[in-house]
PATOR-498719 format. One record per residue (C-alpha): residue number from 1; x negated, y negated, z negated. Coordinates in pm, whole numbers. Last residue first. Example, Ala and Ser with C-alpha at 12.3 -4.5 7.8 and 13.67 -1.06 7.14 Angstrom:
<rs>
+-----+--------+--------+--------+
:   i :     xx :     yy :     zz :
+-----+--------+--------+--------+
:   2 :  -1367 :    106 :   -714 :
:   1 :  -1230 :    450 :   -780 :
+-----+--------+--------+--------+
</rs>
This chain:
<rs>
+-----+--------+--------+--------+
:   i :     xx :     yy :     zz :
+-----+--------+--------+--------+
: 217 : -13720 :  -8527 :  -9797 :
: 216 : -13687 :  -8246 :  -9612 :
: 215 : -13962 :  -8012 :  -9686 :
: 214 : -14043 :  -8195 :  -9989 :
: 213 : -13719 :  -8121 : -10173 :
: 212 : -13776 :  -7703 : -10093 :
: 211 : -13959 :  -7526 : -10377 :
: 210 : -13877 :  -7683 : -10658 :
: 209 : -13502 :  -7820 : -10540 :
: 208 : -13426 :  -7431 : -10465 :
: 207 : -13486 :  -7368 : -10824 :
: 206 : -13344 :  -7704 : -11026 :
: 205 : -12975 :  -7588 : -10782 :
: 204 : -13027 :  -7233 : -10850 :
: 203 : -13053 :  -7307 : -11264 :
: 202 : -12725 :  -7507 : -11208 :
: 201 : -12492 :  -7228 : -11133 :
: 200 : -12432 :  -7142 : -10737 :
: 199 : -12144 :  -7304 : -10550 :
: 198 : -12288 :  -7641 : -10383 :
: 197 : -12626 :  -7518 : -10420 :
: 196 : -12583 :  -7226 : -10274 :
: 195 : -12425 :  -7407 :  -9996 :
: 194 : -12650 :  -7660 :  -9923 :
: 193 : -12948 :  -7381 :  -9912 :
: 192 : -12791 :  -7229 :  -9630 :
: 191 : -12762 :  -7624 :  -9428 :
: 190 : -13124 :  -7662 :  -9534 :
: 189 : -13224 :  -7356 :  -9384 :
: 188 : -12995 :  -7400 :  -9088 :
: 187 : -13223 :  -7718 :  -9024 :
: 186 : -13036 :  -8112 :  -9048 :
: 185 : -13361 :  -8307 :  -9020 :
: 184 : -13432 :  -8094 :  -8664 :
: 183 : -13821 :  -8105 :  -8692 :
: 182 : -13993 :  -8364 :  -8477 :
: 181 : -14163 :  -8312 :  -8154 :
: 180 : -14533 :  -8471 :  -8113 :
: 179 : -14461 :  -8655 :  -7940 :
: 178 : -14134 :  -8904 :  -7908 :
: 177 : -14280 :  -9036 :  -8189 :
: 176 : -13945 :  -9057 :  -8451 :
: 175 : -13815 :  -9403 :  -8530 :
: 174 : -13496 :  -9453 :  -8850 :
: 173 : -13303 :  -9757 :  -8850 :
: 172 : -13086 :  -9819 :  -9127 :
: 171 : -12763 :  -9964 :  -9043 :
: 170 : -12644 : -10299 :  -9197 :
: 169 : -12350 : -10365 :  -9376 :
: 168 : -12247 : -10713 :  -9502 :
: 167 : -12013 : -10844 :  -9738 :
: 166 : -11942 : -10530 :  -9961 :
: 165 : -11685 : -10493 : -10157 :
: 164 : -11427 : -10312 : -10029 :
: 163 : -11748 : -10117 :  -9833 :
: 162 : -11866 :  -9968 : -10158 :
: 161 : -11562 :  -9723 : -10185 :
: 160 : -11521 :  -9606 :  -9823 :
: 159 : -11947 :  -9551 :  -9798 :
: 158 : -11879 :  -9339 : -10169 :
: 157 : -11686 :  -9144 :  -9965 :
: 156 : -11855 :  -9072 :  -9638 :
: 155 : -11766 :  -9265 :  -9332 :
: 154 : -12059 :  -9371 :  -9244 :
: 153 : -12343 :  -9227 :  -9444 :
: 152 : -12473 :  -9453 :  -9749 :
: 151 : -12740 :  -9662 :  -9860 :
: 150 : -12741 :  -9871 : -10160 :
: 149 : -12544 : -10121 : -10335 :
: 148 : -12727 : -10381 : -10279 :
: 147 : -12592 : -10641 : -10508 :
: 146 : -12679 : -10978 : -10383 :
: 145 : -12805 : -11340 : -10512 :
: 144 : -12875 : -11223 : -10900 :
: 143 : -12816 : -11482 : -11133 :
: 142 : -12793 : -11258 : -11420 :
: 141 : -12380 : -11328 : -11489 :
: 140 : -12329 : -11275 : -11119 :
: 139 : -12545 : -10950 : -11109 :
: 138 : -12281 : -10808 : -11425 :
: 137 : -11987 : -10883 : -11236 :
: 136 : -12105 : -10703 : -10949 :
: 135 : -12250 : -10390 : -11202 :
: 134 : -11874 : -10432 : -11352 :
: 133 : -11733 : -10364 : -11026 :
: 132 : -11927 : -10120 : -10887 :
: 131 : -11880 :  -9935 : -11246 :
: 130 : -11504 :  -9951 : -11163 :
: 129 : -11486 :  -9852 : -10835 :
: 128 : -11665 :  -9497 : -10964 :
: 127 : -11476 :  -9467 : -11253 :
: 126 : -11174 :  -9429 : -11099 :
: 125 : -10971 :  -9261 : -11361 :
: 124 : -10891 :  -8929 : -11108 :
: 123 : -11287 :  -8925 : -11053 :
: 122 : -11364 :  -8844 : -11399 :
: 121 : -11345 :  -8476 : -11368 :
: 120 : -11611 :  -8565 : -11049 :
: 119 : -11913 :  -8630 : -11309 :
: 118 : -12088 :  -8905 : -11164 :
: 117 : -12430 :  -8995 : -11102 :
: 116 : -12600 :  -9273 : -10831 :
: 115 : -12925 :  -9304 : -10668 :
: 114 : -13104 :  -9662 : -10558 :
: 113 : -12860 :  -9933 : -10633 :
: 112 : -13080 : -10216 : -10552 :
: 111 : -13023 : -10597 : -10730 :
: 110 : -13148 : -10861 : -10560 :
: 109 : -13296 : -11208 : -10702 :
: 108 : -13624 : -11056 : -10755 :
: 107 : -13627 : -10677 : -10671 :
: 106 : -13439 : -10527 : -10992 :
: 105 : -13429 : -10143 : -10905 :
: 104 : -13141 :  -9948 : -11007 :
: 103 : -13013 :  -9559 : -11137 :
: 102 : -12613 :  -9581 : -11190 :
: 101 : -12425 :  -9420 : -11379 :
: 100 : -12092 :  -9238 : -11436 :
:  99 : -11889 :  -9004 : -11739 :
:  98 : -12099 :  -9029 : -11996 :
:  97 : -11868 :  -8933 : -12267 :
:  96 : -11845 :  -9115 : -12621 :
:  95 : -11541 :  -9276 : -12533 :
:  94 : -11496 :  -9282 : -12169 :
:  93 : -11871 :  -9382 : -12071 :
:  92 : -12018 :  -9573 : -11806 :
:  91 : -12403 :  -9600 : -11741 :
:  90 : -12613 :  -9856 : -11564 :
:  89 : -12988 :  -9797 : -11561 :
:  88 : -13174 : -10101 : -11482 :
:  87 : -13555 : -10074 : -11343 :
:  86 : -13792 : -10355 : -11209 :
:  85 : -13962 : -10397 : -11565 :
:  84 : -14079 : -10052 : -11647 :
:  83 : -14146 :  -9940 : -11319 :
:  82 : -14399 :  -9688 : -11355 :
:  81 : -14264 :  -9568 : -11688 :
:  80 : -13897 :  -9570 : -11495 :
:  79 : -14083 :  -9386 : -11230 :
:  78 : -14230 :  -9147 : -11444 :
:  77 : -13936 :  -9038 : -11587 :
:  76 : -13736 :  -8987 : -11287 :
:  75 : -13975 :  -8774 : -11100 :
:  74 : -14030 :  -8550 : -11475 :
:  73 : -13687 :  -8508 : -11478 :
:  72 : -13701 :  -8345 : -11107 :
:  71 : -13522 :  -8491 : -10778 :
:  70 : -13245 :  -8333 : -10651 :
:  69 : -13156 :  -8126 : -10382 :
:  68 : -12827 :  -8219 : -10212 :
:  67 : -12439 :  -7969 : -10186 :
:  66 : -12256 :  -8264 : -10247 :
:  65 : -12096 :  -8131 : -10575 :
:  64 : -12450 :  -7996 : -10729 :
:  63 : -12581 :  -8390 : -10628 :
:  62 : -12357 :  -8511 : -10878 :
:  61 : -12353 :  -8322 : -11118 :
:  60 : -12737 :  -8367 : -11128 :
:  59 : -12690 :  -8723 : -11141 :
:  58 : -12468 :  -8734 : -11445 :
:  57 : -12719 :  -8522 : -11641 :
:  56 : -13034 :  -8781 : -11508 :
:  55 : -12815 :  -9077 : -11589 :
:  54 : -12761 :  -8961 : -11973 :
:  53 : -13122 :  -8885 : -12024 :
:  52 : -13220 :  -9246 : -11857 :
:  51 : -12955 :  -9393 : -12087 :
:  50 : -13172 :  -9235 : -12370 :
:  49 : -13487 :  -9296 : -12239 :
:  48 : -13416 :  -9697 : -12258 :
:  47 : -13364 :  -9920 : -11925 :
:  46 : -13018 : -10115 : -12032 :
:  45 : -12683 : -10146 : -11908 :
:  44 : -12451 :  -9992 : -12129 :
:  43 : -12085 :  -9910 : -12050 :
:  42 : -11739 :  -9885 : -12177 :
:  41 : -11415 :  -9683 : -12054 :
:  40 : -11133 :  -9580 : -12300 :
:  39 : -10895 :  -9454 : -12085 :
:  38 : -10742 :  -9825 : -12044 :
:  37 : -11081 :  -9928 : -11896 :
:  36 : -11092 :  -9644 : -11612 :
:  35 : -10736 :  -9810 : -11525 :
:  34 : -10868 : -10198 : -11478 :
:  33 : -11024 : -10114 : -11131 :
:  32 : -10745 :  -9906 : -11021 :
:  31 : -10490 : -10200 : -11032 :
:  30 : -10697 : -10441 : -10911 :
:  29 : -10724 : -10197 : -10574 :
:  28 : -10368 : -10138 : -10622 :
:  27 : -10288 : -10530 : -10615 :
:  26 : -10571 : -10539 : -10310 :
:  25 : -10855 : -10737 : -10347 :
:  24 : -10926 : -11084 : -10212 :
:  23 : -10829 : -11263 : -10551 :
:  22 : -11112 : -11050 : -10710 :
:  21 : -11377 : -11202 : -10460 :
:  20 : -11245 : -11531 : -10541 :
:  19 : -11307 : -11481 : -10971 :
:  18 : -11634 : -11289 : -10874 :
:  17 : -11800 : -11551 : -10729 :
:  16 : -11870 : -11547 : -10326 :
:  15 : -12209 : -11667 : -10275 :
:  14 : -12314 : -11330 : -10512 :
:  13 : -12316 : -11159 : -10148 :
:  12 : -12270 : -10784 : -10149 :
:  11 : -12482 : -10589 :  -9956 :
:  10 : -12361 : -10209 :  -9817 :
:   9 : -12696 : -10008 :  -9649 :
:   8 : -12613 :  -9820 :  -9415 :
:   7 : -12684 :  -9460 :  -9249 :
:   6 : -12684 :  -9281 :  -8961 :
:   5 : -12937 :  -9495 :  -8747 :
:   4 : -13161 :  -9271 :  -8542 :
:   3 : -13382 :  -9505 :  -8291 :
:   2 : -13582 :  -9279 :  -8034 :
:   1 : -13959 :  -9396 :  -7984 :
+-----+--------+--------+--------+
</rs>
């Protein structure tokens, strides 16, 4: 077999309160973290349809920007019916906006940040750091042991923002049979369909993702 690590997962260790581990940040860092609140930021943390409905819109802005496929309403909604008591949707608001949010799975004393949503006008206010924040601070008043804040590429964005607060990082180790041969993962369909979806309207984006999402995820 041939090992393919590319990604991480980012843990952060509830060992460390939140009082020390805000010491250890930067002045601008501190700084950034408080500025989504003076524009008026709030959030709910909850696991009700209508944060669900606000995730799903903020996720799907998301995934437009990066160019991904996403998964369907209908994938989201059945998992949180599946799931009813492992799942925690975080979402962050300026005002009455939804602006960021979070899609997690409770997994005893852990907390998993499994997909994220964000709409990128917001990005200037930080909203990002901030809801990392406030889920950490939220895990320590839970009693939750670590915040895993979910996998990421090296070197990518969100992998720059989650490692100032991560503890550990561990790779992800994919295996491929060295026969038969595997499919590229990265094909020139995929790569073509990337950038339609990165500047075609919505509807193309909800299109391609119906016909194509299984083929490489």
């Amino acid at each position: 077999t041939a090992n393919n690590a590319d990604k991480v997962v980012l843990i952060v260790d509830l060992n460390t309160s939140c009082a020390e581990r805000l010491q250890g940040f930067s002045q601008s860092t501190r700084r950034n973290m408080r500025q989504a609140f003076k524009q008026g930021f709030h959030f709910k943390i909850d696991n009700t349809r209508e944060l669900l409905q606000d995730f799903y819109g903020l996720y799907l802005k998301h995934m437009r920007e990066i160019g991904s496929l996403p998964h369907s309403w209908k994938f989201f909604e059945e998992v949180q019916h599946t799931c009813q008591t492992a799942v925690s949707l975080f979402v962050g608001y300026i005002h009455e906006t939804p602006v960021v949010a979070s899609f997690a799975f409770l997994n005893g004393d852990e907390l998993y940040g499994a997909w994220l949503g964000m709409d990128s006008a917001y990005k200037k206010d930080n909203v990002f750091l901030t809801m990392l924040w406030s889920i950490t601070e939220y895990c320590e008043r839970t009693g939750k042991a670590t915040y895993n804040l979910g996998r990421s590429s090296i070197d990518s964005n969100a992998y720059e923002f989650k490692k100032r607060f991560a503890d550990q990082i561990r790779p992800i180790h994919y295996y491929q049979l060295a026969t038969p041969q595997a499919k590229a993962s990265r094909s020139p369909i995929y790569d073509s369909a990337s950038w339609l979806i990165r500047n075609s309207p919505p509807f193309v984006m909800n299109t391609l993702s119906r016909h194509l999402i299984h083929k490489f995820y």
